[in-house]
N, C-alpha and C positions, 0 to 999 in steps of 0.2 A: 155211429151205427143207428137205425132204425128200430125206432121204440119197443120192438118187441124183443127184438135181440137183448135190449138191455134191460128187458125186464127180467126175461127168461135168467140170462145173467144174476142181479141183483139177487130173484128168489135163491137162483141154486146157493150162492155167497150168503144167504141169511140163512138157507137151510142147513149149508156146512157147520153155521157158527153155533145154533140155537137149532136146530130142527130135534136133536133128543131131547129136548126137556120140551121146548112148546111147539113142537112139529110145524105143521102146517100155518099156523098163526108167524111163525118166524119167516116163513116165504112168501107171506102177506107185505111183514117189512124190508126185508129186501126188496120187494118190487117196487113198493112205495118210495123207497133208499133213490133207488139205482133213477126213478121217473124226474127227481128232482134238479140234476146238475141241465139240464133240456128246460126246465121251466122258463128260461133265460130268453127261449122263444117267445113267450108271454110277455115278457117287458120288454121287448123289442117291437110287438104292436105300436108302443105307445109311443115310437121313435120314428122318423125316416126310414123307410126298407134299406136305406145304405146304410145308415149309420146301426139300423139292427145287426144287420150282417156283420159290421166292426164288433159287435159284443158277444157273439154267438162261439159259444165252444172257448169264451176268456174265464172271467173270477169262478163264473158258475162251478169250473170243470178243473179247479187247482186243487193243489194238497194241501192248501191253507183255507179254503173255502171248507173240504172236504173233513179236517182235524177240529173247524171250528162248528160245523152243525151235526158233527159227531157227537160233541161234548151237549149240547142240547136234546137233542132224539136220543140219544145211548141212556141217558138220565132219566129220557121217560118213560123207554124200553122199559128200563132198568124200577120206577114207579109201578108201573103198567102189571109186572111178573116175577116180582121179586117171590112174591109167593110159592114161586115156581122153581124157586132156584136160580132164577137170572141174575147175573150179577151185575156190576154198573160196568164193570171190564167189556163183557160180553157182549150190552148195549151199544158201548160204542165201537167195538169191534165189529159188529154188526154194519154198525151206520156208513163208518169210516173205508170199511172194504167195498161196500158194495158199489160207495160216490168215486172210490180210486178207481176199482175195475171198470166202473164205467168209461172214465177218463181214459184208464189204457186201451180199454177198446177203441175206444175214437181214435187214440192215435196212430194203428195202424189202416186206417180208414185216408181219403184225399184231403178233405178241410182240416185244416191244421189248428190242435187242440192245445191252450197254453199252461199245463198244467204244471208250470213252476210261475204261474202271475206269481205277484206283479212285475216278473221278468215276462216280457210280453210278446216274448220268441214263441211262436206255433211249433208244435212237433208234430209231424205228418210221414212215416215208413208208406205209407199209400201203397201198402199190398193186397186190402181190400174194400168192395166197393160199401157202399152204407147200404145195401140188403142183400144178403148173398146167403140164401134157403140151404144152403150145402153148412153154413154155421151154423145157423138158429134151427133149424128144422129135426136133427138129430140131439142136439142138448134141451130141446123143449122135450124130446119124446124121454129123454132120462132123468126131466125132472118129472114131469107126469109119472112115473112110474115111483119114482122117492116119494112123491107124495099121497101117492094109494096106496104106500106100506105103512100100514099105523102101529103095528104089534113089534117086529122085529126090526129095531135103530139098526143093528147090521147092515141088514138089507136095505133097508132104506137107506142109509150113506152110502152103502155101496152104489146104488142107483146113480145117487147123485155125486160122488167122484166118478161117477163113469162121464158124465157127461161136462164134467168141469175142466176134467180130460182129454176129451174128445175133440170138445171147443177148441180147448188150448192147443192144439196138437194141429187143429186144421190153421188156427194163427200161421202158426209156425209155419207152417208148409205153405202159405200164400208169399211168404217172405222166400223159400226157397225157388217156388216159382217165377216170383219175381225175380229174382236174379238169372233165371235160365233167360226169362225172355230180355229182360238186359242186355246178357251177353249177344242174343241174335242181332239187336238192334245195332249195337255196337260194330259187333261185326258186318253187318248190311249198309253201314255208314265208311266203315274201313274201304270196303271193297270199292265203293262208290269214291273213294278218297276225297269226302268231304271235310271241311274244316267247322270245326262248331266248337261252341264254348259251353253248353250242356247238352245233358241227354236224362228226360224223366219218364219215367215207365212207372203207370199206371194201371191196373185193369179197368175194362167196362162192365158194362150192366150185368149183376146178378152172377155174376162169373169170375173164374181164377184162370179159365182158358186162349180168354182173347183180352189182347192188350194192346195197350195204348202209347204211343212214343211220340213226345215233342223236341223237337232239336231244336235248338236256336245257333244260329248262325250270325254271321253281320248285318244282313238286312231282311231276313226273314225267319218266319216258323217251319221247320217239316214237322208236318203232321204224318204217321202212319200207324196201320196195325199188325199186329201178330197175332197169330192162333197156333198152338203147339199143334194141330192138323196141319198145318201151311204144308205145301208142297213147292212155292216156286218162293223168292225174293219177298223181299216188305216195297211196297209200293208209299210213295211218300208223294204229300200234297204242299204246295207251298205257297205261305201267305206271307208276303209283306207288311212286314212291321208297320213300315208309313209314321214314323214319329214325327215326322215334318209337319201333318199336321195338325197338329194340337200344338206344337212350338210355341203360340202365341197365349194359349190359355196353361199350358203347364205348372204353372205357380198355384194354377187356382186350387183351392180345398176338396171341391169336389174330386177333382183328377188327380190330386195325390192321396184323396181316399181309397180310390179305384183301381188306382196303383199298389196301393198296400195290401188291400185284398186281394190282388189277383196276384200277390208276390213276383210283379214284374213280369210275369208272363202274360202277352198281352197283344195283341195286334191293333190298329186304329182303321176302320171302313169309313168313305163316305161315296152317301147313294144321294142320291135327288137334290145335293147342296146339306145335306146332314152329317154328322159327326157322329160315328158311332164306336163306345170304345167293346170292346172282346175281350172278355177273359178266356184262356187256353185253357183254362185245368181241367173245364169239366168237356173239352171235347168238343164235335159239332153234333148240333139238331136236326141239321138238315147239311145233305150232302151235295144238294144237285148245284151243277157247274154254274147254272143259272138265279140260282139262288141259296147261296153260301147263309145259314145259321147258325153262330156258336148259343150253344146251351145258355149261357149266361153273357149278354147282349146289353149295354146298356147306350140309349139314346143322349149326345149333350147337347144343350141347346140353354142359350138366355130367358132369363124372365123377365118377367115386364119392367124390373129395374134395373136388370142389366146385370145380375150376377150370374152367373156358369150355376147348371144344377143338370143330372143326371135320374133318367129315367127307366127300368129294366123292359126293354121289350117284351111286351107280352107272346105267350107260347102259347102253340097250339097243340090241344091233345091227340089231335091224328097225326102231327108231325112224331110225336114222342112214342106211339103205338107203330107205326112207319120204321121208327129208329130202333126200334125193338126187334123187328121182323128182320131187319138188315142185318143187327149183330148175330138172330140165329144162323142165319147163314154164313154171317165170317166167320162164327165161332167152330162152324163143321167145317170149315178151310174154303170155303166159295169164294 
């Protein structure tokens, strides 16, 4: 999710743990908690933008990374306010929940987060998107309110299980949605009596109402959407895998990087004599028949010595403010 979410997150989890004895100073460390397993973006500067991506949401976001810088921060929590009644349990219970919940959050989120490294399987329920104001917007407003109570711990926990909650609750029902729109697509494929060998349903931007369906077939992607407004059918767009050609570079390192983060889901374009490979998860940028964009675009081409290296197509921001404007209106069924 999107740093604020997991801030908001981390506080309330430090407020639960420690908010009666050191109030507002404990939803200081939760948030500081919860910003750290993301730091990971920071050492990924110092890396290839692919081989970042290879690391993003890995050790950072495990329950061994998480049990191990618990024992350190809980220790100096625990240093820090001992004064106060904290104990060393508390510190890392602190530490320790806010770097897990972050982790869980992610992984009902689409990029897929490995929190059993060094088993290096992703877990991805992808029932929402990484900023969706219908989460964070209501559990920010219930920790704000826990944390303007300073007199009565009651009220103030209450505040803040209300929104621990609330969050929790809308989890849940992004996973229930998902499944309804599942069953549409499913259905809208039956009817069609297509043959395919998956079907992954995702939401799009900022929403739980319009979704996203890639089918894969034998030799191409449907793409379509749903909006729980729809009135007529899901309309599906179809792209050609084309693994034929890259045949020749397949082995190479880069393209089975590229393959491993896009979990196989993937189409290959070439335009003007280029090679471009596609990753399917995050959707297209651009719709028009004339000029087809997936979100995440990457160019391949030789370098001066002859090895295979891949490049991210740069985006543009009126395309992305564009694609914004389109899902409001699929979202109300247009």
């Amino acid at each position: 999710m999107d740093s604020l979410s997991q801030i908001v997150l981390g506080a309330a989890v430090g407020n639960a743990v420690l908010g009666t004895k050191i109030k507002n100073k404990a939803v200081v460390y939760g948030a500081i908690a919860a910003t750290i397993p993301d730091l990971d973006i920071l050492a990924g500067k110092l890396l290839d933008p692919i081989e970042a991506l290879g690391i993003h949401r890995g050790v950072s976001h495990s329950f061994v990374f998480a049990a191990v810088l618990a024992l350190v921060l809980g220790y100096g929590i625990f240093r820090l306010d001992r004064s106060k009644g904290v104990t060393f349990k508390e510190g890392f219970n602190l530490v320790f929940l806010a770097l897990v919940t972050h982790s869980f959050l992610d992984v009902f989120t689409t990029w897929g987060t490995q929190v059993l490294w060094p088993w290096t399987y992703s877990f991805a329920f992808k029932s929402i998107f990484v900023v969706d104001p219908l989460y964070t917007i209501p559990f920010a407003v219930f920790l704000v309110l826990s944390m303007l109570e300073k007199k009565d711990m009651k009220r103030r926990m209450r505040w803040n299980n209300y929104g621990i909650l609330v969050s929790s609750a809308y989890l849940l029902l992004t996973l229930v949605l998902k499944y309804f729109a599942y069953i549409e697509f499913k259905d809208s494929l039956n009817r069609r009596d297509v043959s395919y060998h998956s079907l992954v349903v995702k939401p799009t931007a900022f929403n739980t109402i319009l979704w996203n369906g890639i089918v894969e077939t034998d030799s191409a992607y449907w793409i379509g959407d749903y909006s729980f407004f729809d009135s007529s059918d899901i309309e599906y767009q179809q792209y050609a895998k084309n693994r034929y050609l890259i045949e020749h570079i397949y082995a190479e390192p880069i393209v089975q990087k590229l393959i491993d983060l896009s979990e196989g889901e993937y189409v290959i374009s070439k335009t003007k004599g280029q090679l471009y490979f596609n990753d399917l998860r995050f959707g297209l940028l651009k719709n028009d028949p004339q000029d087809i964009q997936f979100a995440f675009s990457y160019h391949l081409f030789q370098n001066g010595d002859g090895d295979w290296k891949a490049k991210e197509v740069v985006k543009d921001k009126r395309d992305g403010l564009m694609l914004i404007k389109r899902l409001w209106a699929r979202i109300q069924g247009q």
